[in-house]
N, C-alpha and C positions, 0 to 999 in steps of 0.2 A: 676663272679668269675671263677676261673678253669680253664686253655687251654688246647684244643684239635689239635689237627693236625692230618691225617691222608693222606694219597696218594696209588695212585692206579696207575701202569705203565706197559708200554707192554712188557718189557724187566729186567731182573733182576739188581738190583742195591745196592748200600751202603745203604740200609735201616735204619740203625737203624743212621746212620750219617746223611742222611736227616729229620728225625724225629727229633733226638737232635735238629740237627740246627733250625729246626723249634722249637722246645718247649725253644729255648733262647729269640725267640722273645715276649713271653706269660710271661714269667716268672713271672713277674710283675700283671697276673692272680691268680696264689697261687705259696707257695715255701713249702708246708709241706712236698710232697712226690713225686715222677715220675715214671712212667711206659712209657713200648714200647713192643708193640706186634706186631711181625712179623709173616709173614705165610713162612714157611720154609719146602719147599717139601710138602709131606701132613699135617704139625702138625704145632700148632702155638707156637712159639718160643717166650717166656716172660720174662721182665726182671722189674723190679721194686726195688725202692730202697725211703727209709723214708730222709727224710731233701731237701738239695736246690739241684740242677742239677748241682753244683759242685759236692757235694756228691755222685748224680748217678756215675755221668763222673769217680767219682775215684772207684766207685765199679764195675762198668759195661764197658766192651770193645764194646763200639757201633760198631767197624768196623765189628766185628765179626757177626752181624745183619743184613745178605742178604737178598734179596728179591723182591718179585716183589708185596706187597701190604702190608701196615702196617699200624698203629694207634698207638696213645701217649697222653700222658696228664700229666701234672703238677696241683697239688692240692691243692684247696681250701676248708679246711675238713668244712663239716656241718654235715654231718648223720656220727657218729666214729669218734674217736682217730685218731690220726696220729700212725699209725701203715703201717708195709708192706703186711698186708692182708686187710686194709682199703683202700689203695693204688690203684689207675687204672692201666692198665683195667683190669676191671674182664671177668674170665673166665668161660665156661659152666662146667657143673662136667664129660660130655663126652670128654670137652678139644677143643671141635671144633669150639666153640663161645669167640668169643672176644667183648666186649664193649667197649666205656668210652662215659662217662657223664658229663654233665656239666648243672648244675639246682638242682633242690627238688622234689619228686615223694612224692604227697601228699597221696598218697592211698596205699603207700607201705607195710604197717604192715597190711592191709586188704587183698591183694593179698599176702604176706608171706603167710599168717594162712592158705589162699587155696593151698598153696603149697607142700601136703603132702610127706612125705617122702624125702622132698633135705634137702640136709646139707648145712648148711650157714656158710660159713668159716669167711665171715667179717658183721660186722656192717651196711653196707650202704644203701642205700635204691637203690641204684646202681644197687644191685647183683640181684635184683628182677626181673629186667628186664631182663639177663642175663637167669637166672631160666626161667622166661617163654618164652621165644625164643624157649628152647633147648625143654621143655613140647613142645609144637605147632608142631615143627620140628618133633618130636617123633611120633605128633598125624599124619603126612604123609603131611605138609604143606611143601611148597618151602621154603627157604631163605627169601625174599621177601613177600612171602604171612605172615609165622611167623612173621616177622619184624611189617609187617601193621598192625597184629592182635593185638599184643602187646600195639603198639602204643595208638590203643583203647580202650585199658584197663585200659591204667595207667593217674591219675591225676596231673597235675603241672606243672613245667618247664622242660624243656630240650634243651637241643645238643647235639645228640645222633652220636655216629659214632659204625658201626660195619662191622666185616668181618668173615669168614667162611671157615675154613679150606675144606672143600667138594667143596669149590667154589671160587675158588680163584682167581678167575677175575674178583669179584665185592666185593665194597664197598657199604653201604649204608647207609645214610643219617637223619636226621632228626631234626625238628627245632619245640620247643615251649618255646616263651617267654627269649629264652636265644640264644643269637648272633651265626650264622653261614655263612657262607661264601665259596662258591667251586672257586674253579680257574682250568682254562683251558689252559694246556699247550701241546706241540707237544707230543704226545705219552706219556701221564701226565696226569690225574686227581687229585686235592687237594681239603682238606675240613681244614678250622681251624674255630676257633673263632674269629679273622680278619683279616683284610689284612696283615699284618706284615708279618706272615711266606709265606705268596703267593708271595711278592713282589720280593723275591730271585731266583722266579719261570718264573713268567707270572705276565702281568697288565690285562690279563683278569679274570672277575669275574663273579660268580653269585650269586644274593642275594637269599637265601631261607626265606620265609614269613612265620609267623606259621602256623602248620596244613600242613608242605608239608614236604613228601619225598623224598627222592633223591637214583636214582642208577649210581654208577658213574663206567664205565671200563677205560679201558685206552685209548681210544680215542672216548669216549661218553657220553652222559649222558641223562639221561631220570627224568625226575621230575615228581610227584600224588600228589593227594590229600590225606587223611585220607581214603579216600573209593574206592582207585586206580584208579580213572580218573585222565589220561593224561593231564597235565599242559604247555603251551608255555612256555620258559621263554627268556627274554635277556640275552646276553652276555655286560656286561658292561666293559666301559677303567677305570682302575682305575691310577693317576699318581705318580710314583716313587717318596716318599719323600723327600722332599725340602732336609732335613738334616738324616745327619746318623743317624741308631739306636744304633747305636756304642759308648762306653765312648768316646773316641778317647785319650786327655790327662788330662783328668778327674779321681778322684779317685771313683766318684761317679756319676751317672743319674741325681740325686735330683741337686747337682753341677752344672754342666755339663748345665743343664736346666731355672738352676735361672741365668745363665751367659749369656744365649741367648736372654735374653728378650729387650736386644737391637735391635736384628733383628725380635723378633717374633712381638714386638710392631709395627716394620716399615709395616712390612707384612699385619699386621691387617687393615692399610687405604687401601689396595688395595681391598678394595670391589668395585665393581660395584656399580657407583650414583643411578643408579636405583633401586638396590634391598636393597640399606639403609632408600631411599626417600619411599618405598612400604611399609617397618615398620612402618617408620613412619605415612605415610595417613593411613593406617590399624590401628594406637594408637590412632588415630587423630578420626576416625569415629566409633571404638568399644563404644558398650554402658556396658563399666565396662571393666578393661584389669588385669589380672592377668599373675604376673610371677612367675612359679614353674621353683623348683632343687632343691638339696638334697649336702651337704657338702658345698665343695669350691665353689660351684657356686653357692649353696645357697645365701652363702656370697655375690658374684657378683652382682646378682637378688639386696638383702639390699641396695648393694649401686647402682643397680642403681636407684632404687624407690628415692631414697637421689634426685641423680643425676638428671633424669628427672620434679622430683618437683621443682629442685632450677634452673635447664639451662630452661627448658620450660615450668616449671609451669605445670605440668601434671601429675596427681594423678595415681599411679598403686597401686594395692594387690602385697605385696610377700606369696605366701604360701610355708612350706615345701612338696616337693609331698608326700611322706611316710603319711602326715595327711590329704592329698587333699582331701581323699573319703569322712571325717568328714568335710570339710568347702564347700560343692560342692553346698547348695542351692542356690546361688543365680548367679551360671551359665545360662545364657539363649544364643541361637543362636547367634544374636548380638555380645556379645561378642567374645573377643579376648583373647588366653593365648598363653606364649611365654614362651617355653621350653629353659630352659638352661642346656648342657651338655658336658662335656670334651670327652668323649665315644661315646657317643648318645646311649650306651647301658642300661642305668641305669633302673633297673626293676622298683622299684618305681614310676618313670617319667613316663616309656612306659605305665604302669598300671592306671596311671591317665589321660595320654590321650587316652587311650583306653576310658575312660569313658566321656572325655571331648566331643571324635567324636561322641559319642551315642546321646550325647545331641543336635549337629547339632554345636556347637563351632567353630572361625576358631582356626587353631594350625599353629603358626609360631614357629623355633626354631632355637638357635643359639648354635652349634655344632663346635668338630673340626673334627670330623672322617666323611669324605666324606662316604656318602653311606650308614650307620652307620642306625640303626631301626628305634630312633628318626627323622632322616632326611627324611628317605621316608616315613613314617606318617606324617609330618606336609605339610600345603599347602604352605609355603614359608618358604626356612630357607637359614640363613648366615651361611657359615665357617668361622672361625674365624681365620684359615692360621698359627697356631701356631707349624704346624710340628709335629713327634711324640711324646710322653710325656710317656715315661716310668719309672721314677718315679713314687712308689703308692703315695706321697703327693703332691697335683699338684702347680706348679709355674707360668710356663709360660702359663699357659692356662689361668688363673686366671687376669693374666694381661691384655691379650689378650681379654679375653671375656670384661672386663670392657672396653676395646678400642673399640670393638662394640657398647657399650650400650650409649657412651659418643655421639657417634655418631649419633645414631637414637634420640637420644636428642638434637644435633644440626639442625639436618633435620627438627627436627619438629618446628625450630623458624626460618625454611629457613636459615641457615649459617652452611649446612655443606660443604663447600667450607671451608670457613674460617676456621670454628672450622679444619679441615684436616691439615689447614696451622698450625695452632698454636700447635697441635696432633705432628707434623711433628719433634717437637724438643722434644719431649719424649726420643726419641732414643737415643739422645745425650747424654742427662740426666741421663736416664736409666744407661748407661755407667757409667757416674761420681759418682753415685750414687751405684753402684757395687763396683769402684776402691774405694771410700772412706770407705767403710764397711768391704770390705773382711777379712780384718789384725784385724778392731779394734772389729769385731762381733767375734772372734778366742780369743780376749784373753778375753773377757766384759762371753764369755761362761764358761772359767775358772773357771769365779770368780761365776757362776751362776750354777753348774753342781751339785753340792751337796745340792743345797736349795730342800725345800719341795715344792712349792708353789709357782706360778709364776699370777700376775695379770694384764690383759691387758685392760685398758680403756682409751674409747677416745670419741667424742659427735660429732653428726652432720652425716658428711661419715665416718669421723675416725674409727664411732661406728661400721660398719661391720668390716674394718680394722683392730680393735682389735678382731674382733670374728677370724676372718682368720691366726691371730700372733699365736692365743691362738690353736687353731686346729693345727697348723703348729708345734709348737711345744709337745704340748701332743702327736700325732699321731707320730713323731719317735722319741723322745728324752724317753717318759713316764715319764716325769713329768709332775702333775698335774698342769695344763694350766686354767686359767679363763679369757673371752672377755666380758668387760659388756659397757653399755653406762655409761660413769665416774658419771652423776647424779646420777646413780641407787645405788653408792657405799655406799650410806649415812643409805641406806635402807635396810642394812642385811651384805651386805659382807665386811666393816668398822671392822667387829667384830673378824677377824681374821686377822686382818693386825696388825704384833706386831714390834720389832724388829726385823730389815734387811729383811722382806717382800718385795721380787722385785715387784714393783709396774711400769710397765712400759707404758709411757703416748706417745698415738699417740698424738702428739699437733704441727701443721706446723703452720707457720703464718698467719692463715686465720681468719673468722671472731668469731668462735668459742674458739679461742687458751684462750685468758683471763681466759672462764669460765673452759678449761679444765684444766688452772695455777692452780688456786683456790685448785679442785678438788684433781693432783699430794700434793698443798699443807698441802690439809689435812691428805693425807695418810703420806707426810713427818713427822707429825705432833703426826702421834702415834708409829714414828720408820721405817717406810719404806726407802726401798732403792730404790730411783726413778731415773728410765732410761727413757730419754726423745726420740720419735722420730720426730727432727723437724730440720727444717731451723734457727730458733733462739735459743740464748743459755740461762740460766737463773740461778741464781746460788740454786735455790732449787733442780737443777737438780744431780743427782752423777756420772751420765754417761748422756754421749750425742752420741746418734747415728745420724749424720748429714744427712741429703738432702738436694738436693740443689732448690734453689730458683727458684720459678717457679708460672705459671697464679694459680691463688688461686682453682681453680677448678681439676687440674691435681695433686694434691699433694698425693690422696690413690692412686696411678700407683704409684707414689716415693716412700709412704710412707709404703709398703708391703712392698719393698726389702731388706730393712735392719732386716728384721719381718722373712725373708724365710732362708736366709743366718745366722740368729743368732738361728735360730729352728737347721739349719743345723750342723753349730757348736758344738750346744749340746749335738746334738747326735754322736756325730764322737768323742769329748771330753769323752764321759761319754760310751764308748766303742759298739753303737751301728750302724747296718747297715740302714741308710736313704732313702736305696732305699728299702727295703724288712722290714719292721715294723711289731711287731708281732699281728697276728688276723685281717688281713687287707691284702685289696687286690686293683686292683688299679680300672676293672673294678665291681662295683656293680651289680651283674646280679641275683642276689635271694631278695625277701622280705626280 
């Protein structure tokens, strides 16, 4: 959650316009509130404002925000209100300390009560650290020395950025459990929470690991540990995104993102033969293979467990990670699990393989963000090539990640040759399967934007497929969304299907479509209004959102998109923003 950006340069500049610009690419991290603290002469110059970075932009004159070192953050509240004193960055009560945050400081109200005599102007567990800097500093410690000391005091996550009006030609650093990233440009230093806002800068990077510090000037950088020994680190190339992070002519991300999965699917075969063929001998010789993820990729994980039991006959665990610590007995070394993530930053994930590596586990993961925490914790991981995703509800990634997993399940029956060839005409499809929905998902929303109650079931793969319809649209529309396996509806949630209940049935022409007739039929049966998603039409149906025909195994990559595009509708119908959904952020970086 939360982005930070901050930069450090030899020469004075539009500060508070390179900060903006950087806090447009995070935005998608929180939109409650924005701050930018510049150091301006000797004093630090603040600006803060509540609501999205439109809001700031109309309250605040970035130009007027000179400088030659500043910090930023857009907010994702967890400790406080949305208010403009809850707001980052905070500041010291002598005015000379600047912070921002991005994590949870589990020991904060422990360290408050030691802190006698300061005044707490906001809520956060933010300001605490803040507070005691400026204590350390007082007690005749450096910048740097207060910095580390603090560090060891406080429990939890973090991404910490800070600067120093006394010091104003360094920034400093710091990474626990929540995403950082420095980039190294000509007379330039940057920190954000990822590449995105670095990419307008420099393709060089460097990854901070937890437990490290960082002092950044403008043409250096020094990295420690917790206990100030001197740390090597690489400079990494990071590559300039396939596609813009821009709308372009789009009204919306979420948009903009479900239209690309024509290309982002083609994108996903160009893995390397060898690193899909290593999945798979790696699923092939684990004794027990578990795959964790948490949301939309949860979903993915679902179907591919479907997917690999029916193409190759090959039994896997889905666990969510958020419960992994509760389901961990019967990990042993042997074993294999296999991270799935759109970020790679998701805290839950990284917290379970932290515990996975303990155990001696391997860890493969498939990710889109190169470089990203998940990736360089696991011993092998795919990119899944799907571009940026700034949308908080994810689309193309979702597609994309199941074109991975379809794959390491051809590899493992020897035919991922083949299976690639026959993958190969997704894209097409993908297409027709956009042009046919876009218009009739717009008005079918219409008709759906005032119900209470919307029910998605389907059996077999379908079954994750409606968990992902139902997510898709709860998460921006806010109506109440339900994904079950269409059997389970007999068993409790029959009881609320009365008259005009949308009940909408993943059912393509596969081998499951009969029983999932049946099932649509019964809910027709007590009043439902049944929206089919399939290739055949049937006239229990009231609506038909068509796909087009296709090998009986690639129909959930079809059968999502009329599912992502009719969430989208919803919400745009029924007056809400799809890219910014409320209490939700895109990456997960806190328990």
């Amino acid at each position: 959650m939360c982005g930070i950006v901050g930069f450090v340069s030899e020469k004075e500049e539009n500060a508070g316009k390179i900060l903006f610009d950087g806090l447009r690419k995070l935005e998608y991290r929180g939109y409650d509130s924005a701050g930018i603290a510049v150091i301006s002469g000797d004093s630090i110059n603040l600006e803060k404002e509540i609501g999205t970075l439109d809001d700031f932009e109309a309250a605040v004159d970035v130009d007027e925000l000179n400088g030659k070192i500043g910090i930023s953050h857009t907010r994702w509240a967890t400790h406080g209100g949305v208010t403009k004193l809850n707001a980052h960055p905070h500041v010291s009560q002598d005015g000379n300390i600047a912070i921002v945050h991005n994590g949870i400081i589990e020991n904060y109200q422990e360290l408050k009560n030691d802190l006698k005599g300061v005044k707490f102007i906001s809520e956060t567990d933010t300001e605490v650290i803040v507070a005691l800097m400026q204590k350390e500093i007082d007690g005749g410690n450096d910048f740097f020395e207060a910095f580390k000391k603090v560090l060891n005091k406080i429990e939890g996550s973090y991404a910490i950025l800070a600067i120093n009006a006394r010091q104003p030609g360094v920034m400093l650093a710091a990474k626990n459990e929540s995403p950082l990233i420095l980039g190294k440009a000509l007379g330039k230093m940057f920190a954000a929470s990822d590449s995105m806002p670095l990419l307008m800068h420099t393709s060089e990077v460097i990854y901070l690991e937890d437990g490290e510090i960082a002092k950044l000037m403008a043409k250096s950088f020094e990295v420690f540990d917790l206990k100030g020994n001197k740390i090597a680190k690489t400079i990494s190339k990071i590559e300039t995104h396939i596609e813009s992070s821009e709308k372009g002519m789009y009204a919306h991300f979420m948009l903009k993102e479900i239209m690309e999965q024509p290309n982002s699917l083609k994108r996903s075969l160009q893995q390397p033969y060898g690193d899909v063929e290593e999945f798979a001998k790696a699923i092939s010789q684990a004794r027990g293979v578990m795959l964790i993820a948490c949301g939309t990729a949860l979903h993915a994980a679902i179907a591919g467990q479907y997917l690999l039991d029916r193409i190759a006959q090959k039994h896997v665990n889905v666990i969510n990670a958020s419960e992994f610590s509760y389901l961990q007995t019967s990990l042993q070394k042997n074993s294999l699990v296999i991270a799935i993530s759109q970020s790679g930053e998701t805290a839950d994930v990284i917290n379970a393989l932290k515990k996975i590596k303990q155990k001696g586990a391997k860890v493969y993961s498939i990710v889109n963000v190169e470089g990203s925490s998940i990736a360089r914790m696991s011993d092998k991981t795919i990119g899944i090539k799907a571009g940026p995703e700034i949308g908080v509800a994810s689309t193309k990634a979702f597609t994309s990640q199941l074109s991975i997993l379809y794959q390491i399940a051809f590899a493992l029956i020897g035919k991922l040759e083949e299976g690639r060839k026959e993958m190969d005409k997704l894209s097409g499809l993908a297409r027709l399967c956009l042009d046919m929905n876009l218009d009739k998902t717009k008005a079918l929303a219409e008709k759906l934007a005032n119900k209470r109650d919307i029910y998605f079931i389907g059996r077999g793969i379908n079954y994750p497929i409606a968990l992902e319809g139902a997510l898709k649209t709860k998460e921006i529309s806010y109506l109440h969304a339900e994904g079950m396996a269409a059997g389970e509806l007999k068993h409790g949630t029959l009881a609320l299907v009365e008259k005009g209940t949308p009940v909408i049935a993943i059912n393509p022409n596969d081998f499951v479509h009969a029983e999932t007739l049946s099932n649509a039929i019964e809910t027709k049966a007590r009043g439902a209004f049944v929206i089919a998603i399939s290739d055949k039409n049937n006239p229990v149906y009231d609506e038909l959102l068509s796909i087009p025909g296709a090998s009986e195994e690639f129909y959930p990559i079809l059968g999502i998109i009329p599912l992502q595009l009719l969430a989208y509708q919803l919400a745009v119908v029924r007056g809400k923003n799809p890219d910014k959904p409320r209490n939700l952020a895109k990456s997960v970086t806190v328990k």
